[in-house]
SERO-4910 file (N, C-alpha, C, O; in steps of 0.05 Angstrom, whole numbers):
BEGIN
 pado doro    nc1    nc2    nc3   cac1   cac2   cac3    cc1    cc2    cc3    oc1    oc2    oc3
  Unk    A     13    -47    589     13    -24    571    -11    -26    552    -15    -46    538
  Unk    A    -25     -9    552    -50     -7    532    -48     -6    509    -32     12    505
  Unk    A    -55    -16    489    -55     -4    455    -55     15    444    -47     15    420
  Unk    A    -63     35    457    -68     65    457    -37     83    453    -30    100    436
  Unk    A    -26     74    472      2     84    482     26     70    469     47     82    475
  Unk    A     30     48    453     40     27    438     46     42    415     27     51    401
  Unk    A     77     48    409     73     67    377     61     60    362     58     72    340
  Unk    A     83     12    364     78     -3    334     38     -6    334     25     -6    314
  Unk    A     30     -9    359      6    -18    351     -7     11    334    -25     11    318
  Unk    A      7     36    344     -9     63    336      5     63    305    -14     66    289
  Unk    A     21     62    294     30     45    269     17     34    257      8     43    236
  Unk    A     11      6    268      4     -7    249    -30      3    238    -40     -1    216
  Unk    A    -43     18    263    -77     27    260    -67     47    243    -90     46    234
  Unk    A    -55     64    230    -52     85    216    -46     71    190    -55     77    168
  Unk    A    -28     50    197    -14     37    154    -44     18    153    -48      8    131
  Unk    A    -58     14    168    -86      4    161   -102     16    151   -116      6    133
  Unk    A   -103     42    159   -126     59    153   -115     70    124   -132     77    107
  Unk    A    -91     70    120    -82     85    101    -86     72     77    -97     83     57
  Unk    A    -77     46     78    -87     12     62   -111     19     55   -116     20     30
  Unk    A   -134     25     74   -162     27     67   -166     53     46   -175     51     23
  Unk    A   -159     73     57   -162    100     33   -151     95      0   -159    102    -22
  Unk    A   -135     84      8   -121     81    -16   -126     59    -40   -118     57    -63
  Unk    A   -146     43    -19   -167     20    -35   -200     31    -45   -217     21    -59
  Unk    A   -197     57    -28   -224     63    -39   -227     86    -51   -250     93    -56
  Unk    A   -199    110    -59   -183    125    -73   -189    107   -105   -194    116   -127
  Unk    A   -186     80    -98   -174     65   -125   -197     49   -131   -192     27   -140
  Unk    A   -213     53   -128   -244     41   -131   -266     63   -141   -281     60   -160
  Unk    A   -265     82   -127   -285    107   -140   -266    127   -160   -274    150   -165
  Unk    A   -244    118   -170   -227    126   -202   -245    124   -223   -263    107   -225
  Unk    A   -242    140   -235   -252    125   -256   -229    112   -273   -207    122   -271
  Unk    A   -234     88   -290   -217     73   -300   -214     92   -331   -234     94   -346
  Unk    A   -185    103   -336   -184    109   -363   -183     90   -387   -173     68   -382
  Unk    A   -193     94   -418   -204     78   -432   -168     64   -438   -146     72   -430
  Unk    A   -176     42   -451   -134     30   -452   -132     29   -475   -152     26   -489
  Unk    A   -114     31   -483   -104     34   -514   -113     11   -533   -113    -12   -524
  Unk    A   -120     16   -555   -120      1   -581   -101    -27   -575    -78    -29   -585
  Unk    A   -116    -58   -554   -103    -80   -569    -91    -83   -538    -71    -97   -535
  Unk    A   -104    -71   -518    -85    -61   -495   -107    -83   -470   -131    -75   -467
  Unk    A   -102    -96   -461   -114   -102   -436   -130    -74   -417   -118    -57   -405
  Unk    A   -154    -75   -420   -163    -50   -397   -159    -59   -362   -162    -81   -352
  Unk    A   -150    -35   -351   -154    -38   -321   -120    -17   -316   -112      0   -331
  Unk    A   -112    -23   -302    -97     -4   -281    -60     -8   -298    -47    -29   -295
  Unk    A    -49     15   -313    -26     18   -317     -7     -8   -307     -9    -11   -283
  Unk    A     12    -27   -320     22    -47   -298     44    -35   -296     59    -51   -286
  Unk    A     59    -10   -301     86      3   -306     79     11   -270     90      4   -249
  Unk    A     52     30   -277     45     42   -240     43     24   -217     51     29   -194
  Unk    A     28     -7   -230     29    -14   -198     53    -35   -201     55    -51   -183
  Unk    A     66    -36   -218     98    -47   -211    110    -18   -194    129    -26   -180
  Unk    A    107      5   -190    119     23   -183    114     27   -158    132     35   -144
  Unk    A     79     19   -145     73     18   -116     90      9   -106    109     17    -91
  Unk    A     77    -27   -125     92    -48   -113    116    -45    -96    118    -52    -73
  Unk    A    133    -36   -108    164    -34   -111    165    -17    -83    182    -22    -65
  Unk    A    148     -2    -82    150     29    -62    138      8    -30    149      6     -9
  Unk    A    112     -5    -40     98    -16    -16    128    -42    -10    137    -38     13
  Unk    A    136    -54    -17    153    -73    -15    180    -67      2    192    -84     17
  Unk    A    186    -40     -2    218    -29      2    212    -14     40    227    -11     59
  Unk    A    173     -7     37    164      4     63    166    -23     80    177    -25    102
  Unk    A    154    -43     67    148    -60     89    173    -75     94    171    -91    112
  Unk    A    206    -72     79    227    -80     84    242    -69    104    260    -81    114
  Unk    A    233    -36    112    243    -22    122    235    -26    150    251    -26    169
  Unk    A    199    -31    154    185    -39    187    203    -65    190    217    -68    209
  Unk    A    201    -80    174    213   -113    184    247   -104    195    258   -122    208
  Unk    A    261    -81    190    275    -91    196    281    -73    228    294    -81    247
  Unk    A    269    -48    224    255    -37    256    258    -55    265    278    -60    279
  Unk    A    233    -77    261    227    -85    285    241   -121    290    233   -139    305
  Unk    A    258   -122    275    284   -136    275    277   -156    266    289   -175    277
  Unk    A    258   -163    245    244   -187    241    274   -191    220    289   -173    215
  Unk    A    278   -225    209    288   -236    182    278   -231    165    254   -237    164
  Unk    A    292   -216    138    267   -212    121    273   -241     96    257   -245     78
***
């Protein structure tokens, strides 16, 4: 069977590519200024919120594909 024809492999080239946009979505941002006293760089409320989102996706493939999580 070719790679081509393979959902998980056609899967996994799409959550790759998507990984990539979304790294370079988050690179040409501009960074908003941070509050008075505030660490600058990226909201940690939002990427505890990816997090949470990317964590619960990749709980959901592991268990597709019948891995232990």
């Amino acid at each position: 069977m070719s790679e081509a024809a393979d959902p998980v492999a056609e899967a996994t080239t799409r959550l790759e590519a998507a990984v990539d946009r979304l790294s370079r979505a988050l690179a040409e941002r501009p960074r908003p200024a941070a509050p008075e006293g505030a660490a600058p760089g990226v909201d940690p409320a939002a990427v505890a919120a990816l997090a949470a989102r990317l964590d619960a996706t990749i709980a959901r493939l592991r268990n597709v594909l019948g891995e232990d999580v």
